[in-house]
N, C-alpha and C positions, 0 to 999 in steps of 0.2 A: 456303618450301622445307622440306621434309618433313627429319629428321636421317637418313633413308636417302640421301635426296638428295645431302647434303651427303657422307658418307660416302664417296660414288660419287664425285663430283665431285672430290672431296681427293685420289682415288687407286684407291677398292676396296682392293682389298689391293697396294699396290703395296710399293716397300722398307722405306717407316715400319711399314708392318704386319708385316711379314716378322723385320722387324729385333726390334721389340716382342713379338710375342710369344710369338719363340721364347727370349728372352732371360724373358720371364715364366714363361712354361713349365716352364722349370730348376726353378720350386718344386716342380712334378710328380714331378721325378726323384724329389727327397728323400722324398716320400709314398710313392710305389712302393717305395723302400728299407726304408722303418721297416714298412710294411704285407707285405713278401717276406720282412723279417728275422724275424717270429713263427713263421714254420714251421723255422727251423733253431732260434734261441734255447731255444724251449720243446720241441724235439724229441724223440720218447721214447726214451731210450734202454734196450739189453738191461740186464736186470742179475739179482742174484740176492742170496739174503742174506750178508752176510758171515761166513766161519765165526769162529767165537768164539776171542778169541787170538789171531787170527795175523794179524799186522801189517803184512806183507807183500803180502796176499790177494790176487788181482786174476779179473777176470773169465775171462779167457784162461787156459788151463790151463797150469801152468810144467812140470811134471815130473809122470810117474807117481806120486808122493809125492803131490805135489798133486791129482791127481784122482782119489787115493780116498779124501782129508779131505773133496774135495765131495763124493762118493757117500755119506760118511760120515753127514755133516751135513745134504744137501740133498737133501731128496725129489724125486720125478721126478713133471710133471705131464703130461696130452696136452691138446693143444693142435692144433685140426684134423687128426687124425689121428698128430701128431706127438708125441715124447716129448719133454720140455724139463726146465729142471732148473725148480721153483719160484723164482716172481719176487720170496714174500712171507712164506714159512714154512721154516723147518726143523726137525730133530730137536731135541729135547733131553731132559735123563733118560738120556742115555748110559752113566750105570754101571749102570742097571736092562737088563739084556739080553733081547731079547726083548720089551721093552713101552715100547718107546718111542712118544714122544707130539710131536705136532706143538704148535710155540708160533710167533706171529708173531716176525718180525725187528725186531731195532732199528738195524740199520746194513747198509750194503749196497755191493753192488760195481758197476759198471757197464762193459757193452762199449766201448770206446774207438775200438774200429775206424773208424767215421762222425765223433765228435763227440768231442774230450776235454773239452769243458763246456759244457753245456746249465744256464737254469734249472732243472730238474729233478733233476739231480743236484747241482750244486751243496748244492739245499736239500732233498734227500731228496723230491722229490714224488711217492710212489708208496705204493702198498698204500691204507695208510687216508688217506695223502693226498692221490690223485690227482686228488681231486675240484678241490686248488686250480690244479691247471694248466691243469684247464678255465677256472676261473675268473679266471685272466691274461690269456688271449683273450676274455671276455664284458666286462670290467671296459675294454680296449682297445676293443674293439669300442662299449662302453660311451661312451667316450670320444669317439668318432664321432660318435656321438647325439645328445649333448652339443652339441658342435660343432653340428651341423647345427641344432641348435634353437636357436644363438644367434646363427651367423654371417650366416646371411641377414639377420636385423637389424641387426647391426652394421655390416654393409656397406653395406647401404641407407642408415643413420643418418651413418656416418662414413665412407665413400667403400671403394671394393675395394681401393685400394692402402694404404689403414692399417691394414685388419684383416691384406691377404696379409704385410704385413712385421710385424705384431707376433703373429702366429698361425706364423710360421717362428722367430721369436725364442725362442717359449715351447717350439717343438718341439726346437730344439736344444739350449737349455738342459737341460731335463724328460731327452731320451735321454741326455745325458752322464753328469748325476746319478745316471741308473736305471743306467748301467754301475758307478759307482762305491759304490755303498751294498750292504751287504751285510744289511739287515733285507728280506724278503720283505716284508713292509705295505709299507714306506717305497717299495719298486720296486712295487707295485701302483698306490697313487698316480700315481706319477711315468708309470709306460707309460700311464695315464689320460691327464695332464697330455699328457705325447706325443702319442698320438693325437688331443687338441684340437687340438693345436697342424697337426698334417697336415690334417685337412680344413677347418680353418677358414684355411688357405692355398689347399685344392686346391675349394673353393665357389666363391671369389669370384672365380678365376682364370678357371675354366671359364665366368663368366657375364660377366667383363672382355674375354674374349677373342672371343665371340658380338657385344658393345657396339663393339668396335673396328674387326669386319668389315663390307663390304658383303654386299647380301642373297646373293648368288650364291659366295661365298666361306666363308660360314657356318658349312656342312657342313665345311669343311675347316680350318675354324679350331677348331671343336668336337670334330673325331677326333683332330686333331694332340696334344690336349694329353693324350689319352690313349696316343697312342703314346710320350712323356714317361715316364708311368707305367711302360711295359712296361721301358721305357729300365732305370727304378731297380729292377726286376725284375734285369733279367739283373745289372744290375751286384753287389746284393746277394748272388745267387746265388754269382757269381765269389768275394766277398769271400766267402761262408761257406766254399766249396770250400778255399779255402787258409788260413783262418785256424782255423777248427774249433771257437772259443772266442768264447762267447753273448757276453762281458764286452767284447771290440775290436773283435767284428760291430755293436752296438750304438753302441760309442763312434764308430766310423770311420762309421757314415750318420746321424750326430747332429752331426757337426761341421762339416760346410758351411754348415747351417742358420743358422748365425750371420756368415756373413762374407756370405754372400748377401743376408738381412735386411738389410744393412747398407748394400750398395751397392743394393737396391734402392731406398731414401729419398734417393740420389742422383740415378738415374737413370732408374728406372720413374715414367712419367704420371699422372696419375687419368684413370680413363674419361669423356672427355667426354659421354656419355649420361647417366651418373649428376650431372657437374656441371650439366648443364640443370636435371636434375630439381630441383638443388637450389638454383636461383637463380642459381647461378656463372657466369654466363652470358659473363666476361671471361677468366674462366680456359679456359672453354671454346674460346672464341674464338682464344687463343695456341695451344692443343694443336691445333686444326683446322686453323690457317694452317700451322704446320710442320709437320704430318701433309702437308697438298702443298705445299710446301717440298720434302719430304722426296722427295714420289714425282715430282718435275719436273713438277707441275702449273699450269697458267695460272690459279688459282682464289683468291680471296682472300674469305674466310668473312665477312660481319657479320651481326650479332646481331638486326637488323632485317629480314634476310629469312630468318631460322631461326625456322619453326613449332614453340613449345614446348607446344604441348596439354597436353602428360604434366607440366608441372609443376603445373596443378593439382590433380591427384591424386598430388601426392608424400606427402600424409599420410594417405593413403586405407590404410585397413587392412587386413591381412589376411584375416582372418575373411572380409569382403565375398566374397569366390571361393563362399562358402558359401550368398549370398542368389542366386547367379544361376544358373538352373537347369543351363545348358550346363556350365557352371565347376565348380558340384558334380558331375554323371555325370563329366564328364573327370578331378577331385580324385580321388575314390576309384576310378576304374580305375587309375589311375596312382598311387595308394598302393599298391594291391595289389603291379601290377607292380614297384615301386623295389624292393620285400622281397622278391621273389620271386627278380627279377634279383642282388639282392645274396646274398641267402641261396645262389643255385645258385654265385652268382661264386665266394662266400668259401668254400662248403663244398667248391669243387672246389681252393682253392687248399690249404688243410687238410686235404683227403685224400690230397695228394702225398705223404704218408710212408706211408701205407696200400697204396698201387700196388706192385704187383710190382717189381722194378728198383732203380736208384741211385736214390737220392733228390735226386742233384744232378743229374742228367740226366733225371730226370721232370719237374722245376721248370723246367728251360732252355727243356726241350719244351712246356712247359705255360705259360712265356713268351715262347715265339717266338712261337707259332701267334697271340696275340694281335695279331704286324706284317700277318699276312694278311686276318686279322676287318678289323682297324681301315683296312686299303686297300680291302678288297672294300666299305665303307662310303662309304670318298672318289668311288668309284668309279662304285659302284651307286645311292647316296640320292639323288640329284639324276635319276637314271631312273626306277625303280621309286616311290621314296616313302621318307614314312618307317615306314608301315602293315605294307606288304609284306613291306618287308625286315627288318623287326623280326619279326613274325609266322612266314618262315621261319626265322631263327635260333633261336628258342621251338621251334618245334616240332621242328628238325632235334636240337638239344640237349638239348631231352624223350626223343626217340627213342631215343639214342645212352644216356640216362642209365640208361634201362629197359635196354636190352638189355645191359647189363652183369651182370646177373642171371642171364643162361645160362652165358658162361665162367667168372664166382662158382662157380657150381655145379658144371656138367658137363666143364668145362677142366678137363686134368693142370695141373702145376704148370707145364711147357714152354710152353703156350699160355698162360697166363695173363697175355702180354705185349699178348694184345686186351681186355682189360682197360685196359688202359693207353691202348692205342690208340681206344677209344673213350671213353674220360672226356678222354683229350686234347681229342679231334673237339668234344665236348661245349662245352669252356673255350672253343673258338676261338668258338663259336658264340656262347655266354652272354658274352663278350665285347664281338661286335660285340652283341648286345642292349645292352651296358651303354651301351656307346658311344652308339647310338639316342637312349635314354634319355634321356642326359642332354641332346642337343640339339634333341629333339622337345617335353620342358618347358618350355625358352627360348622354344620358338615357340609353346607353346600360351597362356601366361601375357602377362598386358599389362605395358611395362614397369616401373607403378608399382610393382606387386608379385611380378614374375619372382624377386626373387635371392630375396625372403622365400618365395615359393613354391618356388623349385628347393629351398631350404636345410628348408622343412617338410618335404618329400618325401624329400629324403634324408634328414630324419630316421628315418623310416618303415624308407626302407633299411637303416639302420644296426639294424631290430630282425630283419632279415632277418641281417646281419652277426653280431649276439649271440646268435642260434637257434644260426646253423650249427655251433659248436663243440659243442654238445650232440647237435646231429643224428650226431657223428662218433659218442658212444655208445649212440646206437643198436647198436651190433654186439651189445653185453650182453644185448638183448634175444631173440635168436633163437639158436641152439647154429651152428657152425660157419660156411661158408662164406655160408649165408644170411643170417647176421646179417652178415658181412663187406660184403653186398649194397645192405645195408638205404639206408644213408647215400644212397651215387648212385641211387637205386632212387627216393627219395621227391624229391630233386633233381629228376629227371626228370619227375613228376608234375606235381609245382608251374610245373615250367618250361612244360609242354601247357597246365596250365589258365591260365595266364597270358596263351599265347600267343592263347586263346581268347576270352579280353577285351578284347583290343587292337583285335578288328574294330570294337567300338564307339565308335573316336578318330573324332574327324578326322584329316584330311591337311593336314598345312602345308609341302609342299614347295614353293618358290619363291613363294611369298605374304609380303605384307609383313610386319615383326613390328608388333602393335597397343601402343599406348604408354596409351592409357588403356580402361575399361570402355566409355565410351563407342565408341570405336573398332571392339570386339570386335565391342559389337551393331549396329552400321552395315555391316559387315562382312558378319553373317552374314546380314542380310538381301540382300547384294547390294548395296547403294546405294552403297558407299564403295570398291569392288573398280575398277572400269574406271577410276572417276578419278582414285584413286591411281596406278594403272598409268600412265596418260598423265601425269599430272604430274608423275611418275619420269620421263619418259622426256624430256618439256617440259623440264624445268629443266637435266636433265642436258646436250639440246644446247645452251641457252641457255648453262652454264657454260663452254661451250668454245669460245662462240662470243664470246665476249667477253674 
């Protein structure tokens, strides 16, 4: 009996699955939080230099008195057609009348309106320093990378559920500390640390929760845990809205992470997939019997009629993806894609303070629309494919990212709300891409080395991730509204030519998952497709009939 078999038999998804992993999933929320909390944290705020002396100072203008100390002190720059006061320079030499000279600032004031703290105020990251703010999100993103290069091993070596509870441990910790320390290095580090710590939870979850389902439930155990994510979107969103201060946005989705780590080593399984593979074959055996137990199943699991193929290729290595010609074309189209998708995801999520409008209501919109992506996927992937609907999402979201280059341009400042409205269109799209993505990998990869491959792949992703914050200054590069363009403009590109590479996958909609190489290539000759099917379908009535 095949472990799909068994799967089926114990329940598919019935309430053990249901119960499992949506309680596993919670890790997601926290990911989605500390990954939403960067755009308010590091957010740019207005500011200007502070004038010299006076202690009081504040960005907002107090009194007539005070706004023509600013005019006094602070030169006026244009800025897309606009006059602004300078963000980085003012006068000085004020008793020399008539020749006065501009010098940079050494302290400054900032708009409070949106934010009263941001990283960037707090530590002055502006003018000559703004370069390090980029480099808070590349160093985070950074972090991701990281993760991705090492958790797919580590889960394969030491099971999904040690790496998901000790990779939320180190994420809760890492964000509390980063709230608390006041050295920029020492919080560099630590949002590093954080971000290891979120996707070397949100890896092995994603690839735990594919191991747990049967074949026809898959799709729906793969979108769910992205709808999770959105979950810790809005919620973050909320918390920035009312709290305004980087320092308790931070601490407050930093602090679950440890009481959840905690009861998960009580009450979250290991993936019986993964125990096969690794000889556990007794432990396996408990978690399958009360998996139907659980769903009032007549089925009772032993270990003598569970086909373990795939264990002996449990130390089969990675690299091998590399010797087998199908495995390579599929590897590098699907490096491409991870960076492509990540890079248009995160550059859309990073340019929400760029969008005309509230910043707290372009992020809400820019996290709803991903509940419609990720149903239009439960919905649609089990019809269409996984080809199709991946392919329109790239291309619709390419479209939408390009045409944002006309209202840049030719839009008054009124219209500049399609803008918005089409980088929205865009996310919902690059979304469900993402969504795709990541359950189209599980199915292409045999299980010996699925989570090492999901987890190399995302790494890839993740240089897609540490681009995009640099793609944001692109604007420097062009004068006005066309450099404003630039960012979603090359988004868009990447997202077409992506979408153009994908014709050369396969399709794994409703096909079994393969558990070793062997598999793959019996597979794709056809030899091993009909009699798996019937022996799915044999066993299963046999289990019910006894």
């Amino acid at each position: 009996m095949k472990y799909e078999d068994v799967i089926k038999a114990a329940g598919g998804c019935g309430r053990y699955q249901i119960v499992m992993l949506n309680f596993l999933y919670i890790a997601t929320v926290f990911d989605g939080m500390q990954i939403g909390s960067i755009v308010f944290i590091i957010s740019e705020m207005k500011h200007r230099c502070a004038i010299p002396d006076l202690r009081n100072d504040t960005y907002k203008v107090q009194s007539e008195a005070h706004g023509k100390l600013i005019n006094e002190y602070i030169p006026e720059e244009t800025v897309n057609g606009k006059p602004l006061y300078s963000s980085c320079h003012l006068y000085v030499n004020k008793s020399v009348l008539g020749n006065q000279t501009l010098g940079n600032c050494s302290s400054w004031v900032y708009d409070k309106s949106i934010f009263q703290q941001t990283i960037i105020s707090d530590f002055n990251l502006v003018c000559d320093k703004g370069w390090i703010a980029q480099h808070i999100y590349t160093v985070f993103f950074g972090g991701y990378l990281v993760a991705m290069l090492s958790c797919g091993w580590l889960s394969d070596r030491f099971g999904r559920k040690t790496v998901i509870v000790g990779a939320l441990m180190m994420q809760g910790i890492a964000g509390i500390l980063s709230s608390q320390i006041r050295n920029i290095n020492a919080i560099l580090i630590l949002r590093f640390l954080t971000a290891v710590g979120g996707a070397g939870s949100f890896i092995p979850s994603c690839v735990f929760g594919t191991e747990l389902s049967s074949m026809k439930k898959r799709t729906n155990a793969s979108v769910a845990i992205q709808l999770y994510f959105t979950f810790g979107l809005l919620v973050v969103n909320l918390l920035a809205y009312y709290i305004r201060t980087w320092t308790l946005i931070v601490l407050l989705v930093s602090l679950p992470s440890i009481p959840a780590a905690l009861l998960y080593i009580w009450v979250l399984p290991e993936s019986p997939r993964w125990l096969l593979t690794m000889k556990k074959e007794k432990e396996a055996e408990i978690i399958l019997n009360k998996m139907a137990k659980v769903n009032k199943r007549d089925f009772i699991c032993k270990l003598e009629e569970i086909e373990i193929s795939m264990v002996e290729d449990r130390n089969v290595k990675l690299w091998k993806i590399f010797t087998i010609p199908q495995l390579l074309k599929t590897t590098l189209i699907m490096t491409f894609n991870w960076c492509a998708v990540s890079f248009a995801y995160f550059g859309l999520v990073l340019n929400t303070e760029h969008l005309s409008g509230n910043i707290f209501l372009n992020f809400f919109f820019g996290a709803l629309v991903e509940v419609p992506a990720y149903l239009t996927c439960i919905f649609l992937l089990d019809r269409f494919g996984r080809k199709k609907l991946y392919i329109a999402f790239m291309f619709i979201g390419g479209i939408c990212g390009i045409l944002t280059l006309f209202p840049f341009i030719y839009a008054e400042d009124d219209l500049q709300w399609t803008t918005t409205l089409l980088a929205t269109i865009s996310k919902l799209c690059v979304t469900g891409s993402f969504a795709i993505v990541f359950l189209h990998t599980c199915e292409l990869y045999p299980t010996c080395v699925r989570n090492g491959a999901l987890g190399a792949l995302s790494t890839f992703a993740r240089f897609g991730g540490v681009i995009a914050p640099y793609i944001m200054m692109m604007r420097a590069l062009a004068a006005g509204r066309f450099g404003d363009s630039l960012p979603l403009l090359t988004m868009g590109i990447v997202c077409i030519l992506a979408g153009v590479s994908y014709f050369f996958l396969p399709e794994t909609c409703n096909r079994l998952m393969n558990d070793t190489f062997d598999d793959l290539s019996r597979r794709n000759t056809g030899s091993i497709r009909e009699k798996d099917e019937y022996q799915l379908e044999a066993k299963t009535a046999l289990n019910r009939s006894i």
